[in-house]
N, C-alpha and C positions, 0 to 999 in steps of 0.2 A: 447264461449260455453254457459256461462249464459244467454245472448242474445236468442240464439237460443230454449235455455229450456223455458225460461220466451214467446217467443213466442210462443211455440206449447202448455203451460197451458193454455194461453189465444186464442188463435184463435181455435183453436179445438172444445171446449164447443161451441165456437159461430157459428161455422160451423157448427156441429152438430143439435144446432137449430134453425140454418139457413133451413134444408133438411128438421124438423120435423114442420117447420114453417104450422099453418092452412091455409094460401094461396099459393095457387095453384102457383100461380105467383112467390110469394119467392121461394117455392120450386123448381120449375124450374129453376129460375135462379142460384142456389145452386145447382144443378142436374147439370148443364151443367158445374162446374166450381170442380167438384168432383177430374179428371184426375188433372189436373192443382194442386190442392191442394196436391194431394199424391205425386207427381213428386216434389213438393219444400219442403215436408217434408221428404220424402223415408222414415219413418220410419214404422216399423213395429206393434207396440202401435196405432199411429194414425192411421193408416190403419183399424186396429183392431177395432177402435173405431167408425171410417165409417162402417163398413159392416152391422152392423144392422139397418143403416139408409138406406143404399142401396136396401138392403131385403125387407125392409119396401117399400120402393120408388117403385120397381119392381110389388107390387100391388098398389100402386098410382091409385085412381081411375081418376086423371090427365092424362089424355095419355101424353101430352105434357110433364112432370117431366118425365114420363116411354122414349120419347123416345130422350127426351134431356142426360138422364143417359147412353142411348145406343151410342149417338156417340159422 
C-alpha cells in the first residue's frame, strides 16, 4: 500500500508536466500514454488531477497532442 501511495505522489506531478511540457513533442508523447496511465492507477484523485491537463491538451495548438489524446 505504501509503495503504491509513494508512487502515485511521485509519478503524477511528473505526468502532469510531462502534458504541460512547452514541446510539442513531450506533449504528445505524454498525450498518447494518458489511457495507459489511468488504467495502472484507476484512481479517482489521479484522474482528477489529469483532467485539466487534458482540457488544456484538447486546445493544443499541436494537432498531433489533440489527436494522439483522441486514440
Amino acid at each position: 500500500m505504501f509503495a503504491g501511495h509513494v508512487r502515485r505522489t511521485e509519478l503524477v506531478p511528473a505526468f502532469v508536466r510531462l502534458l504541460q511540457d512547452n514541446e510539442a513533442e513531450v506533449r504528445v508523447a505524454a498525450a498518447s500514454k494518458v489511457s495507459a496511465f489511468c488504467k495502472i492507477f484507476n484512481n479517482e484523485a489521479v484522474i482528477s488531477a489529469l483532467l485539466p491537463c487534458i482540457k488544456e491538451l484538447s486546445t493544443d495548438s499541436s494537432q498531433c497532442a489533440l489527436s494522439d489524446l483522441i486514440c
